[in-house]
PDB file of N, CA, C and O in Angstrom:
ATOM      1  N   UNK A   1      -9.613 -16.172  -4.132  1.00  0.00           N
ATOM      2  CA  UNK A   1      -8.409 -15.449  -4.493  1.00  0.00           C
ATOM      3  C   UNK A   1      -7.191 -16.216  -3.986  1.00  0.00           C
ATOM      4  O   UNK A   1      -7.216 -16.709  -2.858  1.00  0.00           O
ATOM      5  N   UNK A   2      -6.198 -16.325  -4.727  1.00  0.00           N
ATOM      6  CA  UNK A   2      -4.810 -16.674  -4.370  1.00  0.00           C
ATOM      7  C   UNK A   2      -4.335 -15.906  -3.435  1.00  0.00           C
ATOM      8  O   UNK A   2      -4.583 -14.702  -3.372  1.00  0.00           O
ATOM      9  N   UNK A   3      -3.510 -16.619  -2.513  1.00  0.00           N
ATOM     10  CA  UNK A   3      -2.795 -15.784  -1.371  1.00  0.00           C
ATOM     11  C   UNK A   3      -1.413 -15.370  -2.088  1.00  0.00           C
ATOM     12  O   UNK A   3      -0.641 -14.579  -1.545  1.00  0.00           O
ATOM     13  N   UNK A   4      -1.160 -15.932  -3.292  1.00  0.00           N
ATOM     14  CA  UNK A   4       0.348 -15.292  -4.038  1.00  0.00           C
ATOM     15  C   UNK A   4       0.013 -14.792  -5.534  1.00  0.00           C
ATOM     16  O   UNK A   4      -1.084 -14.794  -6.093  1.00  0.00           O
ATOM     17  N   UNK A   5       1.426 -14.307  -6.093  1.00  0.00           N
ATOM     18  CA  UNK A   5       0.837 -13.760  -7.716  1.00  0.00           C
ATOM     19  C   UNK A   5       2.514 -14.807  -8.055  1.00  0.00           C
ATOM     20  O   UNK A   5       3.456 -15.065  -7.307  1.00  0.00           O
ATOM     21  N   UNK A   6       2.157 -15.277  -9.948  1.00  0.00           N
ATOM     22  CA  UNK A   6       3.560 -15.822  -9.752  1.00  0.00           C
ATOM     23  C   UNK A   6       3.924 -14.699 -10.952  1.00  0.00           C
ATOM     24  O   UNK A   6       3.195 -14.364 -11.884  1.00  0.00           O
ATOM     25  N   UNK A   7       5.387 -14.185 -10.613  1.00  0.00           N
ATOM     26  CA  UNK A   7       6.382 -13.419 -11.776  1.00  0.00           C
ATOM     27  C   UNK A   7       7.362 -14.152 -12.412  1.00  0.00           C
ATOM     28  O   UNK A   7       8.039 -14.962 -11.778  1.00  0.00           O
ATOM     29  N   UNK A   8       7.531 -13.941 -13.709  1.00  0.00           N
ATOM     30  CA  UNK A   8       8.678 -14.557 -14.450  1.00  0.00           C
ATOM     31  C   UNK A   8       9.714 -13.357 -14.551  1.00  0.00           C
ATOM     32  O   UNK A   8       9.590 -12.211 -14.984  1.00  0.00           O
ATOM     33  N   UNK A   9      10.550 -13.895 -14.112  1.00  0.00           N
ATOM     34  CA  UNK A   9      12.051 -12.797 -14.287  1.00  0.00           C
ATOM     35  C   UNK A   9      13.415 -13.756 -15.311  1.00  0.00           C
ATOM     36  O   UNK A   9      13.648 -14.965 -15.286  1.00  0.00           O
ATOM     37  N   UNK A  10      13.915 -12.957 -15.907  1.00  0.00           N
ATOM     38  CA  UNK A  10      14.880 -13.765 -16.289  1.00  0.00           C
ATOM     39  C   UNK A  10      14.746 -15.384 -16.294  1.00  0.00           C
ATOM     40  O   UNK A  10      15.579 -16.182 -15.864  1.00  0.00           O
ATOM     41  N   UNK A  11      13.330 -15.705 -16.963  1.00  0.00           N
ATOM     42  CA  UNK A  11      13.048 -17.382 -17.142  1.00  0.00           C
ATOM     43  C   UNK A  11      12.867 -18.102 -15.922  1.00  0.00           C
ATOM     44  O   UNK A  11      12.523 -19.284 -15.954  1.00  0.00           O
ATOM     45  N   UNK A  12      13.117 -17.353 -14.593  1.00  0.00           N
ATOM     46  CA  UNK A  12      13.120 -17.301 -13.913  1.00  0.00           C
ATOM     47  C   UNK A  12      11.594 -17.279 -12.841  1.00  0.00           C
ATOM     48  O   UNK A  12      11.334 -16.112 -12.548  1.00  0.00           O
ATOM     49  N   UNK A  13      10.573 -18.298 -12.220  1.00  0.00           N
ATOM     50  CA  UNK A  13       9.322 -17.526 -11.462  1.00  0.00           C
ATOM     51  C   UNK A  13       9.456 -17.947 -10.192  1.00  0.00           C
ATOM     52  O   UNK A  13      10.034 -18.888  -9.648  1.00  0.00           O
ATOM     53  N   UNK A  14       8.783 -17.029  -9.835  1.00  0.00           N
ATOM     54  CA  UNK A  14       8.798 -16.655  -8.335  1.00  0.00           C
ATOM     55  C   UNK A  14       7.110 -16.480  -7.911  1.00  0.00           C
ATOM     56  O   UNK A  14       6.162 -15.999  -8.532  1.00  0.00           O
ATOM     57  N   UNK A  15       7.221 -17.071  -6.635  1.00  0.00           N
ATOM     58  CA  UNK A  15       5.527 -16.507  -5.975  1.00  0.00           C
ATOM     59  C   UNK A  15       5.891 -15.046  -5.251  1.00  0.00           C
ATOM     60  O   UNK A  15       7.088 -14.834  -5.058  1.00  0.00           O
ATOM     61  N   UNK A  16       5.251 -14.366  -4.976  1.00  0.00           N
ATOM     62  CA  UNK A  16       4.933 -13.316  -4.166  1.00  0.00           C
ATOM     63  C   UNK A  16       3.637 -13.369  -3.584  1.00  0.00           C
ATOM     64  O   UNK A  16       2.579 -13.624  -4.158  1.00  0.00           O
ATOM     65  N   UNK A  17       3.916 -12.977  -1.823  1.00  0.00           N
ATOM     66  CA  UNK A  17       2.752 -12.663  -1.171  1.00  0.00           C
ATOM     67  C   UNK A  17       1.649 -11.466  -1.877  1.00  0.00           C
ATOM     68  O   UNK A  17       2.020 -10.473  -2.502  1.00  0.00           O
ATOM     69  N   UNK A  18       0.480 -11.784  -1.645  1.00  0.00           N
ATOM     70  CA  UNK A  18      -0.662 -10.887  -2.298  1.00  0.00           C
ATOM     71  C   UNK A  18      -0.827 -10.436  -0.538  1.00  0.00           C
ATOM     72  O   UNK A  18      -0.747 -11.202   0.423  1.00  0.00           O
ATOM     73  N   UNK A  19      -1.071  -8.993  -0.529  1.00  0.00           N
ATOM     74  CA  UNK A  19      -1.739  -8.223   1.060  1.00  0.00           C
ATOM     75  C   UNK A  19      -2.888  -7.508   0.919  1.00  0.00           C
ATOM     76  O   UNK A  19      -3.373  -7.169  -0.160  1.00  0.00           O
ATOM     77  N   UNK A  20      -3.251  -7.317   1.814  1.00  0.00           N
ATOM     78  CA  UNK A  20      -5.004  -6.312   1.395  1.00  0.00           C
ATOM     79  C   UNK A  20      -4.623  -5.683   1.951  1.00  0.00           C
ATOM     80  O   UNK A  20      -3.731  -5.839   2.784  1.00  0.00           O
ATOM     81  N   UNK A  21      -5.366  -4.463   1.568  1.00  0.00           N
ATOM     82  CA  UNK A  21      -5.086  -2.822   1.665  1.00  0.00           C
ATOM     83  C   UNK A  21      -6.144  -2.887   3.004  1.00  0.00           C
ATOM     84  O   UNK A  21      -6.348  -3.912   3.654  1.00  0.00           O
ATOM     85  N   UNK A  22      -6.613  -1.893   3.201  1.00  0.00           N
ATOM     86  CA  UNK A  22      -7.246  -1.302   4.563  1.00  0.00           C
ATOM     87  C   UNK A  22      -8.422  -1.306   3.738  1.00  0.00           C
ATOM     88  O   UNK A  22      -9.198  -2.053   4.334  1.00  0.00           O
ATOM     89  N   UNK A  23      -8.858  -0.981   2.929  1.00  0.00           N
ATOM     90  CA  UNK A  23     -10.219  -0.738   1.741  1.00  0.00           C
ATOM     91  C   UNK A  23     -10.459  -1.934   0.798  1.00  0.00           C
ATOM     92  O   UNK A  23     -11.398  -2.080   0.016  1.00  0.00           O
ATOM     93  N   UNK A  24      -9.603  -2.616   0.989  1.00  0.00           N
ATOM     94  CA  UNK A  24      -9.467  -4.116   0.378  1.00  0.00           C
ATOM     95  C   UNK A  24      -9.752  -4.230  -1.211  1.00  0.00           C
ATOM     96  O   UNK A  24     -10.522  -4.681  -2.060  1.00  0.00           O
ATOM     97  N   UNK A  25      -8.420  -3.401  -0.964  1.00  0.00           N
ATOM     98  CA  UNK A  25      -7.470  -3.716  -2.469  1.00  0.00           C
ATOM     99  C   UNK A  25      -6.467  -4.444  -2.126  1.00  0.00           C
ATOM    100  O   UNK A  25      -5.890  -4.553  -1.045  1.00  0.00           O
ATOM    101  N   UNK A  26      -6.233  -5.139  -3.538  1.00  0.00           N
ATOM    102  CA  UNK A  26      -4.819  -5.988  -3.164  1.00  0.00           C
ATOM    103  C   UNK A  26      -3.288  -5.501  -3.747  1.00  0.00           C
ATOM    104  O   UNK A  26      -3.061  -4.910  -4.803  1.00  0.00           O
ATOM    105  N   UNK A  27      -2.386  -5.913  -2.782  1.00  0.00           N
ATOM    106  CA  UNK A  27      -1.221  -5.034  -3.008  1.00  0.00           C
ATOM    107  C   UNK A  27      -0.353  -6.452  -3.180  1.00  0.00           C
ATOM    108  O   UNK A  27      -0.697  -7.411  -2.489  1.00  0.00           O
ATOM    109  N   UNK A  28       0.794  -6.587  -4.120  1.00  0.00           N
ATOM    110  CA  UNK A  28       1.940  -7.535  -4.005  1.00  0.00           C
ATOM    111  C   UNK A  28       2.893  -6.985  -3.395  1.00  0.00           C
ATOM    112  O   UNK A  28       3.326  -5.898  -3.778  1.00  0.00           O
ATOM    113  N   UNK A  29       3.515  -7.778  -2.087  1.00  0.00           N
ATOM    114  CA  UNK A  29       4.492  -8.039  -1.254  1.00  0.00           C
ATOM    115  C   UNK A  29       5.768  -8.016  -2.515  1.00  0.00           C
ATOM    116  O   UNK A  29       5.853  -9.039  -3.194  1.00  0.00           O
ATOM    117  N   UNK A  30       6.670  -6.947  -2.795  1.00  0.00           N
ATOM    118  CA  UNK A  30       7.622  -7.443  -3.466  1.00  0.00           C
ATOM    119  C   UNK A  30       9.073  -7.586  -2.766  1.00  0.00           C
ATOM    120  O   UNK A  30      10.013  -7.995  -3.448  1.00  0.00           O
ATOM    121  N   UNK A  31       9.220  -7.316  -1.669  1.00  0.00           N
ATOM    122  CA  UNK A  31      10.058  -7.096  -0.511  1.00  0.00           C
ATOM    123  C   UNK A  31      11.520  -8.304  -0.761  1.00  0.00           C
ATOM    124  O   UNK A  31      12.640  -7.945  -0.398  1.00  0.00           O
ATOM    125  N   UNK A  32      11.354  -9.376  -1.255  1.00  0.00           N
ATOM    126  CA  UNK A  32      12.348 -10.259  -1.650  1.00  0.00           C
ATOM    127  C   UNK A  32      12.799 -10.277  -3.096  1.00  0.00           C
ATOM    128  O   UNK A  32      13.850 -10.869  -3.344  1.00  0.00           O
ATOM    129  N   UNK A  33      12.128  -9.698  -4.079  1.00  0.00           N
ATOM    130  CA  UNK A  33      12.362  -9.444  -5.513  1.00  0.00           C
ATOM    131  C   UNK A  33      13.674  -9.571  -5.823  1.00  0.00           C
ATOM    132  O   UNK A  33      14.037 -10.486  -6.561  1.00  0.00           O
ATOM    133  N   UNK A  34      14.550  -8.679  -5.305  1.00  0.00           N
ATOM    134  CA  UNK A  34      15.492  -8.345  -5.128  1.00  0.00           C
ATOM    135  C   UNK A  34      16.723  -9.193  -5.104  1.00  0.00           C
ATOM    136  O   UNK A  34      17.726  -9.216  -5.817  1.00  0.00           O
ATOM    137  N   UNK A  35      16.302  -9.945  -3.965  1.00  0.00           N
ATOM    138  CA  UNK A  35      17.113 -11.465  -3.113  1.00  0.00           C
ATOM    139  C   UNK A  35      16.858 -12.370  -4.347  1.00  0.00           C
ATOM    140  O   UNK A  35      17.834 -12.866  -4.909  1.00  0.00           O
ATOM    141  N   UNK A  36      15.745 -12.586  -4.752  1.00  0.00           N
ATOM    142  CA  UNK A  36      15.138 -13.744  -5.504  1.00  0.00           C
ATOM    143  C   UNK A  36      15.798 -14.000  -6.965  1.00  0.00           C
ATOM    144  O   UNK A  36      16.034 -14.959  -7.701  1.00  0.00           O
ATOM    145  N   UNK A  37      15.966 -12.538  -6.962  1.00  0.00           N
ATOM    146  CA  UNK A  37      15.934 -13.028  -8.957  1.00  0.00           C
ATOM    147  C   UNK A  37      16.881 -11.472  -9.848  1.00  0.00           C
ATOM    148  O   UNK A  37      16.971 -11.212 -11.048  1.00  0.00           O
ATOM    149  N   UNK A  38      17.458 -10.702  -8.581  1.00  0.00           N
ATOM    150  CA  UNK A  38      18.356  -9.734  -8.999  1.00  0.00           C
ATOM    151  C   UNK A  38      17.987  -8.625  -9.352  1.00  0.00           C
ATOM    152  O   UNK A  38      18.837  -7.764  -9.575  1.00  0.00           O
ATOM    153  N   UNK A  39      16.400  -8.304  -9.520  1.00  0.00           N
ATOM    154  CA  UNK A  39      15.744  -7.740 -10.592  1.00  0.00           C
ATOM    155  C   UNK A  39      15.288  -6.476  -9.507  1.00  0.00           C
ATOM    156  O   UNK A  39      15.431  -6.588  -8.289  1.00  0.00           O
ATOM    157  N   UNK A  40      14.706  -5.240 -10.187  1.00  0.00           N
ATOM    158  CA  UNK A  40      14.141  -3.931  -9.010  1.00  0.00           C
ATOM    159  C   UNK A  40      12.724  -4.014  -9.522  1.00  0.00           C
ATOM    160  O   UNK A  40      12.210  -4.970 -10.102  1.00  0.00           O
ATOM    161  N   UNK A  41      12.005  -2.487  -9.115  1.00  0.00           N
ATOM    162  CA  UNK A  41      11.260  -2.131  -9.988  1.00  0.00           C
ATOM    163  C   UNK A  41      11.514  -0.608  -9.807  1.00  0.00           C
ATOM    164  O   UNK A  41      12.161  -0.011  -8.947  1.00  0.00           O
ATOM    165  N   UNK A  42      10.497   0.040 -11.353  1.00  0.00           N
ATOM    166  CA  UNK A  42      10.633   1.221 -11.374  1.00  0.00           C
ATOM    167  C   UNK A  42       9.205   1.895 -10.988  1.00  0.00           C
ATOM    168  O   UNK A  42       8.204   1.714 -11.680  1.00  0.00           O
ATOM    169  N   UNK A  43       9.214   2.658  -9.859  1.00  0.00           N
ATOM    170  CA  UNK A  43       8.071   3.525  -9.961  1.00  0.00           C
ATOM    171  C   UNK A  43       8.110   4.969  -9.827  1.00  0.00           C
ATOM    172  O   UNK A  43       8.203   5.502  -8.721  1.00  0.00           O
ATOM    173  N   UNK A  44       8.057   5.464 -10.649  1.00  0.00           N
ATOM    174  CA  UNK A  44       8.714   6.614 -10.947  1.00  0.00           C
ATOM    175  C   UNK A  44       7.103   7.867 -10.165  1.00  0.00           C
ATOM    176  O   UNK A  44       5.989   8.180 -10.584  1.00  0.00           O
ATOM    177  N   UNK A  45       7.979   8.208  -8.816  1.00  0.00           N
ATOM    178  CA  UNK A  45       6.798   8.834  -7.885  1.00  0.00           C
ATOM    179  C   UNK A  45       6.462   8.251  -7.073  1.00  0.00           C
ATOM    180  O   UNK A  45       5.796   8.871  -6.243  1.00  0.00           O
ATOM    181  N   UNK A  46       6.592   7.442  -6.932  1.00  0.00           N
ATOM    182  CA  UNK A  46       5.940   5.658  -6.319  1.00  0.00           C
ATOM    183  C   UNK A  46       4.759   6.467  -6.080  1.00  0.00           C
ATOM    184  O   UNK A  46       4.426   7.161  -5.119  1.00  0.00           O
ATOM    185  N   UNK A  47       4.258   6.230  -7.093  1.00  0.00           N
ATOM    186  CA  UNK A  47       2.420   6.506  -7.297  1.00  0.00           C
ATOM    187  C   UNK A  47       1.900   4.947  -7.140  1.00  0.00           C
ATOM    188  O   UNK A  47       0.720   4.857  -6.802  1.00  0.00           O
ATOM    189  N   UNK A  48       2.593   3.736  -7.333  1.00  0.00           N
ATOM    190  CA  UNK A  48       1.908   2.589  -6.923  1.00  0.00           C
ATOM    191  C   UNK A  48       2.556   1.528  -5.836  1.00  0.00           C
ATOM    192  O   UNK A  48       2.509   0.299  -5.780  1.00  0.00           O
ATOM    193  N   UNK A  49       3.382   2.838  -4.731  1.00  0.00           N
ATOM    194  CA  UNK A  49       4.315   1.964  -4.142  1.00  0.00           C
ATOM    195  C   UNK A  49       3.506   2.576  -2.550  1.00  0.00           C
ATOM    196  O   UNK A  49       3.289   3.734  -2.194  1.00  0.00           O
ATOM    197  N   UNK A  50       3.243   1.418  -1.938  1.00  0.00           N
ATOM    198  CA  UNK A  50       3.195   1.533  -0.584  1.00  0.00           C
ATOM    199  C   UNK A  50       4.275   1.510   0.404  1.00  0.00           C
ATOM    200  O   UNK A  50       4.989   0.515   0.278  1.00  0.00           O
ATOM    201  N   UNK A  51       4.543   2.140   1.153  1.00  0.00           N
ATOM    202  CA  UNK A  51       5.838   2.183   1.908  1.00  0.00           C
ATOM    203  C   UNK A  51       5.635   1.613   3.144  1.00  0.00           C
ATOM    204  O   UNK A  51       6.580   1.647   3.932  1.00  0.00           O
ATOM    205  N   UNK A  52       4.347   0.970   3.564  1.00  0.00           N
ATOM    206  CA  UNK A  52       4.517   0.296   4.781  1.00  0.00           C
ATOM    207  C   UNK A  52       2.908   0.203   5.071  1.00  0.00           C
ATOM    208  O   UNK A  52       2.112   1.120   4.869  1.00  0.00           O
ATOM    209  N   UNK A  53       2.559  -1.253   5.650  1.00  0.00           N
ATOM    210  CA  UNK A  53       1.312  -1.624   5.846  1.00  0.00           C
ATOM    211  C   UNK A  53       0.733  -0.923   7.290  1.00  0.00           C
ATOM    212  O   UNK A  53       1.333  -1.039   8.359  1.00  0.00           O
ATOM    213  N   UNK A  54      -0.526  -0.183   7.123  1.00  0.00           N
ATOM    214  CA  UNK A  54      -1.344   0.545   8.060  1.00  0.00           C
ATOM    215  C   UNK A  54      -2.630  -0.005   8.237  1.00  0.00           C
ATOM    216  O   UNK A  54      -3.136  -0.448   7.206  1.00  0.00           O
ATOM    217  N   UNK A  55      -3.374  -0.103   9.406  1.00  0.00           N
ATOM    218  CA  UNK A  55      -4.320  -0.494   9.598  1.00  0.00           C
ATOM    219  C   UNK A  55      -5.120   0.356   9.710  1.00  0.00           C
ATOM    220  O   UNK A  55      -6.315   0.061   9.710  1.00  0.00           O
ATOM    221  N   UNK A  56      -4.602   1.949   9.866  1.00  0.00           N
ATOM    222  CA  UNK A  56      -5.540   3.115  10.283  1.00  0.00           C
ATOM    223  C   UNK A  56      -5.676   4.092   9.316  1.00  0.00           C
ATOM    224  O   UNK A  56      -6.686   4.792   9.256  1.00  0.00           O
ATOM    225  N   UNK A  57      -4.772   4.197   8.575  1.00  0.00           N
ATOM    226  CA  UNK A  57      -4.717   5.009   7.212  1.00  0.00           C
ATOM    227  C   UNK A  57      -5.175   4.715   5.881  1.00  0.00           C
ATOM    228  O   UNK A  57      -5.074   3.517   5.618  1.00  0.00           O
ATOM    229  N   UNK A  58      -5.592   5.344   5.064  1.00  0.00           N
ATOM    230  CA  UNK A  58      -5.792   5.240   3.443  1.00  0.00           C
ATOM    231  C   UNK A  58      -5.549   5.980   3.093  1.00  0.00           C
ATOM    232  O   UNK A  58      -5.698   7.075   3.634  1.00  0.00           O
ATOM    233  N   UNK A  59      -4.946   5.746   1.787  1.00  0.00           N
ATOM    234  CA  UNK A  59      -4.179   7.063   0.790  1.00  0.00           C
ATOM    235  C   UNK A  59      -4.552   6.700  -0.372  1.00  0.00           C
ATOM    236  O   UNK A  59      -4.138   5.680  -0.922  1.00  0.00           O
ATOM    237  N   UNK A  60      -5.471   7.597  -0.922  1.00  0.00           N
ATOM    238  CA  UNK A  60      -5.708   7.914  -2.694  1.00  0.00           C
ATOM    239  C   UNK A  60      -4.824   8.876  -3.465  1.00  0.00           C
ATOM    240  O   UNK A  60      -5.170   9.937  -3.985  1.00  0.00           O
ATOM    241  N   UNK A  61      -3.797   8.399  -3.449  1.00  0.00           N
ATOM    242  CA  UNK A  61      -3.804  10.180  -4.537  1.00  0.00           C
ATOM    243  C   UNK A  61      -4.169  10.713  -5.607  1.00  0.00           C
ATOM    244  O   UNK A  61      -4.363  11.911  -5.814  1.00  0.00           O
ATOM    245  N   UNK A  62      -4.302   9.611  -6.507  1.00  0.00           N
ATOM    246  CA  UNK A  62      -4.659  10.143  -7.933  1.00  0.00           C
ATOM    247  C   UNK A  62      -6.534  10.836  -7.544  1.00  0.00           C
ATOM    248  O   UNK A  62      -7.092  11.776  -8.111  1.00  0.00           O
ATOM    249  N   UNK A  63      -7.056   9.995  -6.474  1.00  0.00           N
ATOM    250  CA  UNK A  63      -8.399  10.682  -6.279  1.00  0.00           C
ATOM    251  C   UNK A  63      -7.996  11.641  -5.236  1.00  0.00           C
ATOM    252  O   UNK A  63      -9.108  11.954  -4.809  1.00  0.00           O
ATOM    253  N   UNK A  64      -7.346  12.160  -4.702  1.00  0.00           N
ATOM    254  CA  UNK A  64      -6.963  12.988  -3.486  1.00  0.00           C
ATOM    255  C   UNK A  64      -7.708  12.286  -2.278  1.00  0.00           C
ATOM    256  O   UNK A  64      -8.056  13.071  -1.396  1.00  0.00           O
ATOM    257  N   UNK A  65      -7.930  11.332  -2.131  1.00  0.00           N
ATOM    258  CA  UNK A  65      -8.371  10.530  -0.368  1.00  0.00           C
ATOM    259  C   UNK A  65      -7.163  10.243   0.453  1.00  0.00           C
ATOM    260  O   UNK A  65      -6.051   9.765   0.231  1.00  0.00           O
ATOM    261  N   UNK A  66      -7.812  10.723   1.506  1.00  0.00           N
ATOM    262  CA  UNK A  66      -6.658  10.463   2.838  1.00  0.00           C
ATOM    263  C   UNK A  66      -7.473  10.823   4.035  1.00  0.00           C
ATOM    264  O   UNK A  66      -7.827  11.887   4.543  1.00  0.00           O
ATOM    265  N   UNK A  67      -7.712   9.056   4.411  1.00  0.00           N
ATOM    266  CA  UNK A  67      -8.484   8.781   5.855  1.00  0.00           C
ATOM    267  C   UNK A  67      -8.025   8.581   6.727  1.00  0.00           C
ATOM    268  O   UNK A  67      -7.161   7.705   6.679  1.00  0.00           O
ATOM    269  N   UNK A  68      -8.337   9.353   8.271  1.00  0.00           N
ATOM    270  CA  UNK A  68      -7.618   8.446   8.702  1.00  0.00           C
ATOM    271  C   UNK A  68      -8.634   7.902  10.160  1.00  0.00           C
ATOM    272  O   UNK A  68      -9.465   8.646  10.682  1.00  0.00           O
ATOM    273  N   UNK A  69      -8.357   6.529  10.620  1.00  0.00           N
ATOM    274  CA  UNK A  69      -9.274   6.008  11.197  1.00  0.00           C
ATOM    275  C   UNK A  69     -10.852   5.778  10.483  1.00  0.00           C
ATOM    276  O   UNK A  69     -11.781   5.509  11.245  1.00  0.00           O
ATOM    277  N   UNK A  70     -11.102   5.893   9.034  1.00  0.00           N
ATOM    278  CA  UNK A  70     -12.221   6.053   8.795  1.00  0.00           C
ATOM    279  C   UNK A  70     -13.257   7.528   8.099  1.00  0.00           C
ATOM    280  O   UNK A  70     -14.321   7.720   7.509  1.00  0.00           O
ATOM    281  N   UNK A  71     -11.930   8.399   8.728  1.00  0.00           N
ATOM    282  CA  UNK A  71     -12.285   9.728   8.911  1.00  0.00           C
ATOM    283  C   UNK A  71     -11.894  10.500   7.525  1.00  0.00           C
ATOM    284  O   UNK A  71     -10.726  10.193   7.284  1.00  0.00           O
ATOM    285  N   UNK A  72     -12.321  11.245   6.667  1.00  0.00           N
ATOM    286  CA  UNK A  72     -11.791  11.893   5.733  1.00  0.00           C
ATOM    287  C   UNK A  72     -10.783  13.133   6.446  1.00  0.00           C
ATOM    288  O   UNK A  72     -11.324  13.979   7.160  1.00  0.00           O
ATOM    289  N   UNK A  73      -9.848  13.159   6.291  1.00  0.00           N
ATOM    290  CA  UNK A  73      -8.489  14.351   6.520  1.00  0.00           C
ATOM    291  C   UNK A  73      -9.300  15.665   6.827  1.00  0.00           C
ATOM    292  O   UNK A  73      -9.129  16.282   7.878  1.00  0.00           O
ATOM    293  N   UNK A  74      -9.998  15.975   6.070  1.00  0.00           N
ATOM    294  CA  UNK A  74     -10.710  17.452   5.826  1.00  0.00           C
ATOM    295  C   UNK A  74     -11.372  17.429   7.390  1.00  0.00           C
ATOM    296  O   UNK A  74     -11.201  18.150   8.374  1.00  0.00           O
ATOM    297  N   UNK A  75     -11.854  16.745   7.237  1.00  0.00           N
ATOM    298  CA  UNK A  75     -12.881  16.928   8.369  1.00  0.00           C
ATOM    299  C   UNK A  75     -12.339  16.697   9.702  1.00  0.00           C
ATOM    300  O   UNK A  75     -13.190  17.123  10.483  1.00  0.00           O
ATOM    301  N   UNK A  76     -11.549  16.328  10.217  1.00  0.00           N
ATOM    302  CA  UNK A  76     -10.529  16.283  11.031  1.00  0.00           C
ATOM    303  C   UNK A  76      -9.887  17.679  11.608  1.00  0.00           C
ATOM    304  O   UNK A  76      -9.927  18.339  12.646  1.00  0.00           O
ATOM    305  N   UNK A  77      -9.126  17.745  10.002  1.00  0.00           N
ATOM    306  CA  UNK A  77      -8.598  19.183  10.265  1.00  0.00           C
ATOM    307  C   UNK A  77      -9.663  20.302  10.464  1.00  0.00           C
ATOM    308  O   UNK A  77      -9.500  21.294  11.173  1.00  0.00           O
ATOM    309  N   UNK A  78     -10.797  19.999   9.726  1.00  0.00           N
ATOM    310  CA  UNK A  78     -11.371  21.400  10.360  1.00  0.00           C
ATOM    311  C   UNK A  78     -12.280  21.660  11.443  1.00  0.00           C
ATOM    312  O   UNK A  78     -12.788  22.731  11.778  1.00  0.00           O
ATOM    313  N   UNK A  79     -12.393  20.614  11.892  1.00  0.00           N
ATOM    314  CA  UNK A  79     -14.092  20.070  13.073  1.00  0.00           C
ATOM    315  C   UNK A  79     -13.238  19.522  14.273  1.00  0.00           C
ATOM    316  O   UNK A  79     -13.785  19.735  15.355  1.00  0.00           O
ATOM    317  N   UNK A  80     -12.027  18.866  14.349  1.00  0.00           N
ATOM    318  CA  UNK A  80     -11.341  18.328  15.703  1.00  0.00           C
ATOM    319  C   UNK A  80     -10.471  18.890  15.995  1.00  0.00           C
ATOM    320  O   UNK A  80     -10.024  19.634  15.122  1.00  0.00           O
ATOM    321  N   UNK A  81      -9.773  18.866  17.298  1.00  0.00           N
ATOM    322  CA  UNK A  81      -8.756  19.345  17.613  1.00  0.00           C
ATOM    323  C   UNK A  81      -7.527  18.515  18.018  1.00  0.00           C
ATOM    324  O   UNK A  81      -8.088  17.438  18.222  1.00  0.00           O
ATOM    325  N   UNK A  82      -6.711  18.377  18.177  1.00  0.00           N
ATOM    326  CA  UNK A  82      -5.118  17.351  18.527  1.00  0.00           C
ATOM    327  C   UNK A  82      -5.600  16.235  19.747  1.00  0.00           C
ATOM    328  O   UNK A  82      -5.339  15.038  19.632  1.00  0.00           O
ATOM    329  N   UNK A  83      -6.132  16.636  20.597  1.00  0.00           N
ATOM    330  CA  UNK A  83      -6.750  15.552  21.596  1.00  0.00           C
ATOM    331  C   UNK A  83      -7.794  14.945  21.270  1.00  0.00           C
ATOM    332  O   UNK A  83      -8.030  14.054  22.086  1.00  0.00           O
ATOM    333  N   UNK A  84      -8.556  15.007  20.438  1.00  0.00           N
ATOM    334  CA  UNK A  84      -9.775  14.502  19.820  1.00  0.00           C
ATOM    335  C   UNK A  84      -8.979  13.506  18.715  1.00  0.00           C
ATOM    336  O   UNK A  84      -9.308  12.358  19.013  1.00  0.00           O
ATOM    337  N   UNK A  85      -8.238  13.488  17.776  1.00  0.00           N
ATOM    338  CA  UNK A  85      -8.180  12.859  17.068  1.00  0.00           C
ATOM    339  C   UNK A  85      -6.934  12.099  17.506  1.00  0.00           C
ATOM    340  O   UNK A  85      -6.640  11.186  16.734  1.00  0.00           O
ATOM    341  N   UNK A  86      -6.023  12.272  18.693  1.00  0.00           N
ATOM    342  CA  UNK A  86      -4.817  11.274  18.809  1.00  0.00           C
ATOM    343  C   UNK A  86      -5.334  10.414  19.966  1.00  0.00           C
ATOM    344  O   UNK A  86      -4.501   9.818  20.649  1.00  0.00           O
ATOM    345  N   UNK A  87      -6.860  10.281  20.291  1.00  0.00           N
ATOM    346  CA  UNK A  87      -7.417   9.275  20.733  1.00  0.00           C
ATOM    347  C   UNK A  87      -8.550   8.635  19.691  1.00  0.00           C
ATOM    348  O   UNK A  87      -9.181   7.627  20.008  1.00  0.00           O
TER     349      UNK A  87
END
């Protein structure tokens, strides 16, 4: 796998960093887009926008998953208590 993806903007290409997810999917770094070539994007919901890289979390939404440490959410909330899971 490439460590970048390349985009054409306005005739214009650019590399972008490629990052792995916690479940190892890959996500593009678009963080300079902006600087680079003037251009945004639209994600309307940011249903495909990560807001910041975690090593302990996963978030599905379209499947409803949300782990954390490994742990499915559910089971957390209903089997641990606040000192159990903030260690």
């Amino acid at each position: 796998m490439s460590d970048t993806v390349k985009l054409e903007v306005n005739e214009k290409s650019i590399d972008l960093p490629l990052v792995l997810g916690s479940e190892g999917e890959i996500g593009i770094d678009i963080s300079k887009l902006r600087s680079q070539t003037k251009a945004i994007t639209l994600d309307p919901g940011f249903v495909n926008t990560g807001s910041c890289e975690s090593g302990i979390t996963f978030l599905d939404g379209e499947k409803g998953v949300l782990r954390y440490r490994g742990y499915p959410i559910e089971q957390l909330a209903e089997k641990s208590n606040f000192l159990e899971v903030s260690y």
